[in-house]
BALOBA-1460 file (C-alpha; in Angstrom, 3 decimals):
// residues 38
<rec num="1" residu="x" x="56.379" y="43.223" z="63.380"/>
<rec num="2" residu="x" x="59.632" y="43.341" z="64.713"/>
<rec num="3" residu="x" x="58.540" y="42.238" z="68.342"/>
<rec num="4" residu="x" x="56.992" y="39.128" z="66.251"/>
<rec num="5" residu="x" x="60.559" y="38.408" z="65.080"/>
<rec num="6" residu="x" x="62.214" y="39.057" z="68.352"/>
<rec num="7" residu="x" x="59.628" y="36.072" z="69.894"/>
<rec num="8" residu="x" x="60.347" y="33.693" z="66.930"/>
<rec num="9" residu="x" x="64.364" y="34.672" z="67.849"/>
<rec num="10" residu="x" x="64.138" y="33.775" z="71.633"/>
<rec num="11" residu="x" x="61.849" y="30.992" z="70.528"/>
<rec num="12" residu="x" x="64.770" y="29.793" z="68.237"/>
<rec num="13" residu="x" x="67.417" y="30.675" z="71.350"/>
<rec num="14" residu="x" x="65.647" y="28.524" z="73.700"/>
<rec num="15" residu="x" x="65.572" y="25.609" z="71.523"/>
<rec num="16" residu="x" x="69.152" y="25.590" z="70.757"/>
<rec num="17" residu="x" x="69.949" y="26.028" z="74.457"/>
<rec num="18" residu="x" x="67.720" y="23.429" z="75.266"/>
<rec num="19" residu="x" x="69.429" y="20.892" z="72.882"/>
<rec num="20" residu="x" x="72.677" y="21.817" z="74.028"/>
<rec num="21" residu="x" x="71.900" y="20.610" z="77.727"/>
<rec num="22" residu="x" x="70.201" y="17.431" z="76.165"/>
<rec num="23" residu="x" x="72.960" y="16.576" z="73.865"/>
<rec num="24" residu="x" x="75.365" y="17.379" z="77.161"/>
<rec num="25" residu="x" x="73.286" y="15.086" z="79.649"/>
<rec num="26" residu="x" x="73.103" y="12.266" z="76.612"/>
<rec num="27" residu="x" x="77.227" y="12.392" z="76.345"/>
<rec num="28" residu="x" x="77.899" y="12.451" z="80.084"/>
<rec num="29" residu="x" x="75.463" y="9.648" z="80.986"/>
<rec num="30" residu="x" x="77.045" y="7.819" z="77.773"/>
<rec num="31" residu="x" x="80.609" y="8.568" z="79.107"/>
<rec num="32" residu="x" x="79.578" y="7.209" z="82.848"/>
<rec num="33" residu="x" x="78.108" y="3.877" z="81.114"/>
<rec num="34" residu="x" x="81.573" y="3.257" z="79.378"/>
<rec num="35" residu="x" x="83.502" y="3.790" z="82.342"/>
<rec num="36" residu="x" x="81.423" y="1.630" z="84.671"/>
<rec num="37" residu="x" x="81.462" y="-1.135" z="81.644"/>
<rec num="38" residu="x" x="85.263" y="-1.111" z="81.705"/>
């Protein structure tokens, strides 16, 4: 049972992480646009 839980926790762990770099790439390519724009 409990190595069914650790899965579903690195599942979870991996997800987040994997947002993170997303939401990082997202704000940097957002922050590039402005500053070519201006």
């Amino acid at each position: 049972m409990s190595h069914i839980n650790y899965l579903r926790v690195q599942g979870v762990v991996r997800v987040l992480l994997l947002i993170q770099v997303l939401v990082r790439d997202i704000w940097v390519f957002e922050k590039s646009l402005f500053h070519t724009g201006a």
